[in-house]
C-alpha positions in Angstrom: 51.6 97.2 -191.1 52.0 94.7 -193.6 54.4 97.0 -195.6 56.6 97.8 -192.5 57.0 93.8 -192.0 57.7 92.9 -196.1 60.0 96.1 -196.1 62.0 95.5 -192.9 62.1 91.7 -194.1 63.8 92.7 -197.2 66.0 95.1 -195.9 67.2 92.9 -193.6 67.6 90.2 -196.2 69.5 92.9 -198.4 72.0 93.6 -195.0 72.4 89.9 -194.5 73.5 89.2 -198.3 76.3 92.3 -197.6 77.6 91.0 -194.7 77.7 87.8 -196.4 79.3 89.5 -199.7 82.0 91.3 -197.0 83.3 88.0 -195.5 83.6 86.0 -199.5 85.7 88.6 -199.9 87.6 88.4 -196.7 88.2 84.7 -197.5 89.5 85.4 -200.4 92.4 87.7 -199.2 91.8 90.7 -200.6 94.4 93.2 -199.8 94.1 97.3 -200.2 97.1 98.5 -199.1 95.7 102.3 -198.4 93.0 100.3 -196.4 95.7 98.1 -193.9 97.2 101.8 -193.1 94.3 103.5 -192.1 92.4 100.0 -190.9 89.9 100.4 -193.1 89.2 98.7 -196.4 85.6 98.3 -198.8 85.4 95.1 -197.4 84.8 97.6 -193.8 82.4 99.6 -195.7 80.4 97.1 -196.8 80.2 95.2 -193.6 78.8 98.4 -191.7 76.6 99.3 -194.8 74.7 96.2 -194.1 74.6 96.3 -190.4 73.2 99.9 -191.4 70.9 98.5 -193.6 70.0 95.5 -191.3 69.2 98.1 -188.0 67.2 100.7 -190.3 65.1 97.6 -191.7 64.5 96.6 -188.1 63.8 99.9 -186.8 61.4 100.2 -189.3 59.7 97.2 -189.0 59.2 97.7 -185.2 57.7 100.8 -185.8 60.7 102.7 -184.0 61.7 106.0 -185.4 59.4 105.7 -188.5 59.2 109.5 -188.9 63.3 109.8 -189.1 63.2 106.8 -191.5 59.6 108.2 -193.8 61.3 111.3 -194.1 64.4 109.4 -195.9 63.1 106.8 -198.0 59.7 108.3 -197.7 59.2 108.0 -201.8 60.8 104.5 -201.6 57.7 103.4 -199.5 55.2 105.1 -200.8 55.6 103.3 -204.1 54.6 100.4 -202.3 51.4 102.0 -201.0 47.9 101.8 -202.3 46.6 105.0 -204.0 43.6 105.4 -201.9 45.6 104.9 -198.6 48.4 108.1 -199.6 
């Protein structure tokens, strides 16, 4: 349990600080021309990449569709897991 909550607490943290990362370069007026045709630019990608990251981290914390996320980043997590608990 206390894993879930320091894990989805980070992951969240980590979505924030994309989202955050998206809109200093939005400010700064970054312009890809391929990206204004096609509405979709790495500012875009990094945006949804941290709500990705933001929702997983939440799911996971909540306990909601931990077998879907385990059987992703199941050897991220288990490097956070005591040996005698495995």
């Amino acid at each position: 349990m206390f894993r879930r909550i320091i894990l989805g607490l980070l992951g969240m943290a980590f979505g924030f600080w994309l989202m955050y990362k998206r809109q200093k370069i939005v400010d700064m007026g970054v312009r890809f021309s391929w990206a204004e045709n096609f509405m979709l630019g790495s500012y875009t990608v990094v945006g949804l990449t941290g709500v990705f990251f933001m929702v997983i981290s939440l799911f996971y914390m909540l306990g909601i569709g931990k077998g879907i996320i385990d059987s992703v980043f199941g050897s991220f997590t288990d490097m956070f897991t005591p040996p005698d608990k495995k």
